[in-house]
mmCIF file of the C-alpha atoms, coordinates in Angstrom:
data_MODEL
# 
_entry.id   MODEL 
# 
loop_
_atom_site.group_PDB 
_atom_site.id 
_atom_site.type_symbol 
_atom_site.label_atom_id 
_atom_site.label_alt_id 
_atom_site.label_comp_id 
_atom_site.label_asym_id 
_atom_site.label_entity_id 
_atom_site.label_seq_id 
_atom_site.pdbx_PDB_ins_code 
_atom_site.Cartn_x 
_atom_site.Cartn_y 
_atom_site.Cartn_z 
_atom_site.occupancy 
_atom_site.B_iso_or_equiv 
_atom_site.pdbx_formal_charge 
_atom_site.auth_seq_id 
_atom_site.auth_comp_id 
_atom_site.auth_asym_id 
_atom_site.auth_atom_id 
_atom_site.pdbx_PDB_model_num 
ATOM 1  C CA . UNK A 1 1  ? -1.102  -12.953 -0.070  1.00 0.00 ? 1  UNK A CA 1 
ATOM 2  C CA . UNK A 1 2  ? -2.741  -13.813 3.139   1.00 0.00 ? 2  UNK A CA 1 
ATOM 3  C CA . UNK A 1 3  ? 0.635   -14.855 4.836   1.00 0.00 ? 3  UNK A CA 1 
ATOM 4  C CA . UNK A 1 4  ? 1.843   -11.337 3.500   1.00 0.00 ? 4  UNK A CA 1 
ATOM 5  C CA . UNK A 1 5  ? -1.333  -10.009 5.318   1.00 0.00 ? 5  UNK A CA 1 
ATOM 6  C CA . UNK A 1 6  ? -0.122  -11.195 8.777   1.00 0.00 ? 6  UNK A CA 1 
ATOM 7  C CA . UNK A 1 7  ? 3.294   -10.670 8.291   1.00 0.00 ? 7  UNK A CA 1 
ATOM 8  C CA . UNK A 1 8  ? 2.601   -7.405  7.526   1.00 0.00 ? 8  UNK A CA 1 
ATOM 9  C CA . UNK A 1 9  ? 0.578   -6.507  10.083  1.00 0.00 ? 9  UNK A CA 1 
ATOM 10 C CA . UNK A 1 10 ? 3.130   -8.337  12.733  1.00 0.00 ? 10 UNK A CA 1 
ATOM 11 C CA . UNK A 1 11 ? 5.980   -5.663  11.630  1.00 0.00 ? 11 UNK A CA 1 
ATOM 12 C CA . UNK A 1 12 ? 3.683   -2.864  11.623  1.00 0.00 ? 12 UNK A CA 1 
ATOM 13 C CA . UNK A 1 13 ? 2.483   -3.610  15.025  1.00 0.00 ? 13 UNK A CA 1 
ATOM 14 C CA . UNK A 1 14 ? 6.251   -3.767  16.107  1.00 0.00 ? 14 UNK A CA 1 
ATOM 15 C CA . UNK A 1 15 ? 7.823   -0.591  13.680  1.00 0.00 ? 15 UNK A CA 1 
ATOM 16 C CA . UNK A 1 16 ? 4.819   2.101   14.235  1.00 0.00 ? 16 UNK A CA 1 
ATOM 17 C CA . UNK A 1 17 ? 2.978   0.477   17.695  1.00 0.00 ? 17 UNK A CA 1 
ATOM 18 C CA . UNK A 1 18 ? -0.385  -1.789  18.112  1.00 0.00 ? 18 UNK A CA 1 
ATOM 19 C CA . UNK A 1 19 ? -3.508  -1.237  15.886  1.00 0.00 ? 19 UNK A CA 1 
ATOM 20 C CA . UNK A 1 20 ? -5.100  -0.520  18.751  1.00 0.00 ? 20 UNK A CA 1 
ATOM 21 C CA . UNK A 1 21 ? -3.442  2.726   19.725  1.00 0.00 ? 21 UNK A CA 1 
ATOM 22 C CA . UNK A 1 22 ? -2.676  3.889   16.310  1.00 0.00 ? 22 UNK A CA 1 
ATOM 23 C CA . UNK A 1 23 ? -5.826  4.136   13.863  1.00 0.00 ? 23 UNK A CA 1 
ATOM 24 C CA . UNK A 1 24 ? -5.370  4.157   9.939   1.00 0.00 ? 24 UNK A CA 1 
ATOM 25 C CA . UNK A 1 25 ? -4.712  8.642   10.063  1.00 0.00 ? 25 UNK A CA 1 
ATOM 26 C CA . UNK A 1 26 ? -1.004  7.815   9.891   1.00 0.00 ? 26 UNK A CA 1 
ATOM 27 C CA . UNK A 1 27 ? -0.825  5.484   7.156   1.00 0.00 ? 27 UNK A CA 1 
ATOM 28 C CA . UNK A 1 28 ? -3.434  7.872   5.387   1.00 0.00 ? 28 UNK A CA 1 
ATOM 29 C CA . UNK A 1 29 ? -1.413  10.516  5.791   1.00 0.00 ? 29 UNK A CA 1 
ATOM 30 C CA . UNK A 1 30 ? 1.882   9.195   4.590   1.00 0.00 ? 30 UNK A CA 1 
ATOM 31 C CA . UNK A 1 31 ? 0.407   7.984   1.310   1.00 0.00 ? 31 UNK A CA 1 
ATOM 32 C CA . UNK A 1 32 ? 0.087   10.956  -0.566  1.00 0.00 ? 32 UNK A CA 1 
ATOM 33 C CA . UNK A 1 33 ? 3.977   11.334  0.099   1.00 0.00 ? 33 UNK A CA 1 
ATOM 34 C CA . UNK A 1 34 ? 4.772   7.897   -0.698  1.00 0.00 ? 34 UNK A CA 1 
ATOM 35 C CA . UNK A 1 35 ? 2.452   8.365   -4.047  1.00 0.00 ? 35 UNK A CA 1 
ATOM 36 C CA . UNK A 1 36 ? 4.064   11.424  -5.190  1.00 0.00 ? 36 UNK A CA 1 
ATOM 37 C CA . UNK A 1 37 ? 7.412   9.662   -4.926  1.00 0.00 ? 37 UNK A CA 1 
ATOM 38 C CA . UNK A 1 38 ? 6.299   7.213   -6.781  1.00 0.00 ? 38 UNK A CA 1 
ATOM 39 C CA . UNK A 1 39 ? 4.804   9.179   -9.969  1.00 0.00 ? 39 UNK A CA 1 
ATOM 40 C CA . UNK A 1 40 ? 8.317   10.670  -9.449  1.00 0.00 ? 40 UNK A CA 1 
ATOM 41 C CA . UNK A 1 41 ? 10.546  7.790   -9.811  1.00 0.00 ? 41 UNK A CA 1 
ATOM 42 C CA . UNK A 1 42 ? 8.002   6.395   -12.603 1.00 0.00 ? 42 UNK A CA 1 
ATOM 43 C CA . UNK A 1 43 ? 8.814   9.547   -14.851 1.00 0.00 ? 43 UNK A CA 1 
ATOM 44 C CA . UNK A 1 44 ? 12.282  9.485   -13.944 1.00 0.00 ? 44 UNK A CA 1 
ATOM 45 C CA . UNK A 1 45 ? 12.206  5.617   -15.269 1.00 0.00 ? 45 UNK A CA 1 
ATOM 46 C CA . UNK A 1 46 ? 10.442  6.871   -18.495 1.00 0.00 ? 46 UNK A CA 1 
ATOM 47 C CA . UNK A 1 47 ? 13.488  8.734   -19.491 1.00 0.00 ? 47 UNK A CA 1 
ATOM 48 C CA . UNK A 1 48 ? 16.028  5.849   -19.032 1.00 0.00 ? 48 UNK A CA 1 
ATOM 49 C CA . UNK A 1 49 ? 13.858  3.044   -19.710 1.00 0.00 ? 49 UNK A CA 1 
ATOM 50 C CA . UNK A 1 50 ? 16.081  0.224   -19.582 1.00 0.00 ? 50 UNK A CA 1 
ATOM 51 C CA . UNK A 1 51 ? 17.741  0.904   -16.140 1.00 0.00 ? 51 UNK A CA 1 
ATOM 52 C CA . UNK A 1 52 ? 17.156  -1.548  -13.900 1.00 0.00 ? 52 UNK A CA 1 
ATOM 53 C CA . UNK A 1 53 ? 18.427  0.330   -10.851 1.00 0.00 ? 53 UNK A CA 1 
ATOM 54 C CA . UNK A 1 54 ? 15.808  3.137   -11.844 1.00 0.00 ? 54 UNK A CA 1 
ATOM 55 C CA . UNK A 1 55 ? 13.084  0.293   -12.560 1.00 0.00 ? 55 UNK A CA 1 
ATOM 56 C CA . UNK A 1 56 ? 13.636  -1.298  -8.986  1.00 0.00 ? 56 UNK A CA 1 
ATOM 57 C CA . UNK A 1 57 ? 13.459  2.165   -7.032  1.00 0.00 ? 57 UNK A CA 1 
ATOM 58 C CA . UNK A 1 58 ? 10.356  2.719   -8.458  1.00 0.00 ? 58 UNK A CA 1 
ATOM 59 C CA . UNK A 1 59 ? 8.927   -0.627  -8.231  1.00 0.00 ? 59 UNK A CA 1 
ATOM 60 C CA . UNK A 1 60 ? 9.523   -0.577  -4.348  1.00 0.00 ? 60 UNK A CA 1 
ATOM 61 C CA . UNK A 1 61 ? 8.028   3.145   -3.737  1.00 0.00 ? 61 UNK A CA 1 
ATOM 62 C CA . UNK A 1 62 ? 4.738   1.219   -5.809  1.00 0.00 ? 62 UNK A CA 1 
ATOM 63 C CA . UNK A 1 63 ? 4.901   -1.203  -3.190  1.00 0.00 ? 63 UNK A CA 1 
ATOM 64 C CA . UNK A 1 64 ? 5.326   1.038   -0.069  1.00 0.00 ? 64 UNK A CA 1 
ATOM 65 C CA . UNK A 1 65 ? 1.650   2.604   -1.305  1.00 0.00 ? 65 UNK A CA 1 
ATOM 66 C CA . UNK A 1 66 ? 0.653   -0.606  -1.000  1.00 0.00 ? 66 UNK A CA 1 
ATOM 67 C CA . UNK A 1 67 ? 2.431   -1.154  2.455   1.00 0.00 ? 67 UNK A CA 1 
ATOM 68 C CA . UNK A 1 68 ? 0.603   1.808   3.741   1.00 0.00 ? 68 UNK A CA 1 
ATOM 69 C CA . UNK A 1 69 ? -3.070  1.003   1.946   1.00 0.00 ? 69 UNK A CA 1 
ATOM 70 C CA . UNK A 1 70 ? -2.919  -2.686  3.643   1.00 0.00 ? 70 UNK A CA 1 
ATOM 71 C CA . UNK A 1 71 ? -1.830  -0.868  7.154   1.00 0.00 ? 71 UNK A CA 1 
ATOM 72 C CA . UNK A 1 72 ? -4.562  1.432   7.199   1.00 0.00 ? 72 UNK A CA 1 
ATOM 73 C CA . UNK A 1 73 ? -6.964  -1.084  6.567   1.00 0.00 ? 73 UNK A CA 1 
ATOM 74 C CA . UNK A 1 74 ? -5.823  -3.405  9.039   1.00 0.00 ? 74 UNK A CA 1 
ATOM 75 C CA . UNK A 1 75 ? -5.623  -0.415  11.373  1.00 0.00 ? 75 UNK A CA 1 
ATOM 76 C CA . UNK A 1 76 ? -9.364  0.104   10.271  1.00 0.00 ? 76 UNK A CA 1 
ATOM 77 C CA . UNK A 1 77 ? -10.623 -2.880  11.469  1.00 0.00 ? 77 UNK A CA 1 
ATOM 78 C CA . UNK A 1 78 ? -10.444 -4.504  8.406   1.00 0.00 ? 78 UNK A CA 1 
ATOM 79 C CA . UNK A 1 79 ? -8.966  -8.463  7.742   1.00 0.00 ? 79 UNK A CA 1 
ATOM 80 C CA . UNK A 1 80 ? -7.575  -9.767  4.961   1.00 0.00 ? 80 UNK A CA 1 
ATOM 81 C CA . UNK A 1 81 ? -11.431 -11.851 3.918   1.00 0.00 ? 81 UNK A CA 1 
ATOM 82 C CA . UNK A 1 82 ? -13.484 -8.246  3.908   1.00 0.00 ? 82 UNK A CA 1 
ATOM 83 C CA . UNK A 1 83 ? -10.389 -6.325  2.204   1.00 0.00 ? 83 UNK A CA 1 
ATOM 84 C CA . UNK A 1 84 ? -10.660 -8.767  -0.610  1.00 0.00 ? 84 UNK A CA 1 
ATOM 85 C CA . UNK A 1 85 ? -14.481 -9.002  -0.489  1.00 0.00 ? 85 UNK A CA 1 
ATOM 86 C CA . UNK A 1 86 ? -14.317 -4.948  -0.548  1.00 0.00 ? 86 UNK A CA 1 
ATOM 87 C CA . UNK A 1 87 ? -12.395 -5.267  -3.495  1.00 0.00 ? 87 UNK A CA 1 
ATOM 88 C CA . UNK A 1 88 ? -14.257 -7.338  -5.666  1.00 0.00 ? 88 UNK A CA 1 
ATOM 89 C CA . UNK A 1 89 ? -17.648 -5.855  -4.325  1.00 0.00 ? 89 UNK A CA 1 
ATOM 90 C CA . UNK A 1 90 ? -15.676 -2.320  -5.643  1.00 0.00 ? 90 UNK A CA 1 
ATOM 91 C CA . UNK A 1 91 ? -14.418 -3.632  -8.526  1.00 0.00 ? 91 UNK A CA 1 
ATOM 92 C CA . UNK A 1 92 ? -18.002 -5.230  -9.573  1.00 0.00 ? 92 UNK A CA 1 
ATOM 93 C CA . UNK A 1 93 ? -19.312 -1.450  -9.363  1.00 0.00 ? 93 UNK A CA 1 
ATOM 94 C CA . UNK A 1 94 ? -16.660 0.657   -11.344 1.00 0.00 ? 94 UNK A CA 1 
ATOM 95 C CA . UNK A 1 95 ? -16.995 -2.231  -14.027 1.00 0.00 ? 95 UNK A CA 1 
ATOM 96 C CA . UNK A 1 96 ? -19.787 -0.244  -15.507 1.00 0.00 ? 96 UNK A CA 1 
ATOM 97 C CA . UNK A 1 97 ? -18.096 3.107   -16.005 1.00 0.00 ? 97 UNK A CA 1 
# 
C-alpha cells in the first residue's frame, strides 16, 4: 500500500498539477460525483448479480473514491504514516458506537 501511496501521488502530481498549487478542494469536490456513481453502478449490479462486466464497473468507480480520498489527503499535507495513524486513531473512536 505504501508503494501505491507514491505512485499515486507521482501520477496525480503529473495528471491534475503539483500538491503544491492544487490543495485537496478538487479532489473534495469530485467525490460526491464519483460516490454517486458508484451507489449507481452498485444497484445496477444488484439486479444482474452475476455479471462480471457490471461487477468490474462498479468495483473501479469504488476505487476512484478511493483515488480521490488518498489525493486529497496527500494534497492536505498528509503522508502515508499519519493517514494510517488517522485511521486507526478514528477507527479506535467509532469502535464504541
Amino acid at each position: 500500500m505504501r508503494r501505491f501511496w507514491g505512485d499515486r501521488n507521482e501520477w496525480s502530481a503529473r495528471v491534475f498539477g503539483p500538491a503544491g498549487i492544487y490543495g485537496p478542494e478538487r479532489s473534495l469536490l469530485m467525490l460526491p460525483t464519483s460516490a454517486a456513481n458508484a451507489v449507481e453502478d452498485v444497484q445496477f449490479l444488484n439486479t444482474v448479480p452475476d455479471d462480471e462486466d457490471a461487477r468490474e464497473v462498479a468495483a473501479d468507480r469504488i476505487v476512484d473514491c478511493f483515488f480521490l480520498l488518498f489525493d486529497a489527503a496527500s494534497r492536505f499535507g498528509m503522508d502515508y504514516d499519519e493517514l494510517v495513524t488517522r485511521l486507526n486513531d478514528r477507527l479506535k473512536r467509532q469502535r464504541p458506537r
